[in-house]
C-alpha positions, 0 to 999 in steps of 0.5 A: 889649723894650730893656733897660739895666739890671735890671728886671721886664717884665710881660705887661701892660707889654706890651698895647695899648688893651685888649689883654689878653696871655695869654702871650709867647714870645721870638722874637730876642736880641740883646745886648751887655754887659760883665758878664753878662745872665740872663732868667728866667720863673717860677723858671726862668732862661731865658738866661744870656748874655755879651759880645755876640751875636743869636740869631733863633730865628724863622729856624728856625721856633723860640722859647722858650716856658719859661713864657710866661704869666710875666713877664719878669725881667731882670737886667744885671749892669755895663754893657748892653744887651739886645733881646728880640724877642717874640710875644704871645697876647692877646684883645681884647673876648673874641676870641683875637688871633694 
């Protein structure tokens, strides 16, 4: 996902053909702004980030999972950009996909 400015990135935004996604979990970070950066699933504000970095959370086998079946509301505040690396639940025609 690459966001430039503040936006709401649904769970189905994120579905191929027919695909029907059941949660996603962010796996990677990276991001630079001169303002400041939050990502919040549900009520819960997941990142709050600011000036510029990446986190991998994949390397040590991590993620974050805080609600994985909401959707994904970002908001940039001046000047930014932020990469979320995902992995997505999803079913299609009925069947679990990994």
């Amino acid at each position: 996902i690459r966001l430039t400015a503040t936006a709401n990135v649904a769970l189905a935004d994120l579905a191929k053909d027919s695909e029907v996604i059941s949660g996603a979990i962010i796996t990677s970070v990276c991001w630079s702004t001169n303002g400041a950066i939050t990502v919040a699933r549900g009520a819960n504000t997941i990142l709050s980030l600011a000036g510029s970095g990446q986190w991998n959370l994949n390397e040590g086998g991590g993620a974050l999972a805080e609600d994985k079946a909401a959707d994904f509301v970002v908001t940039i505040t001046g000047a930014g950009t932020l990469l979320l690396g995902v992995a997505k639940s999803s079913s299609v025609n009925g069947l679990e996909q990994p």
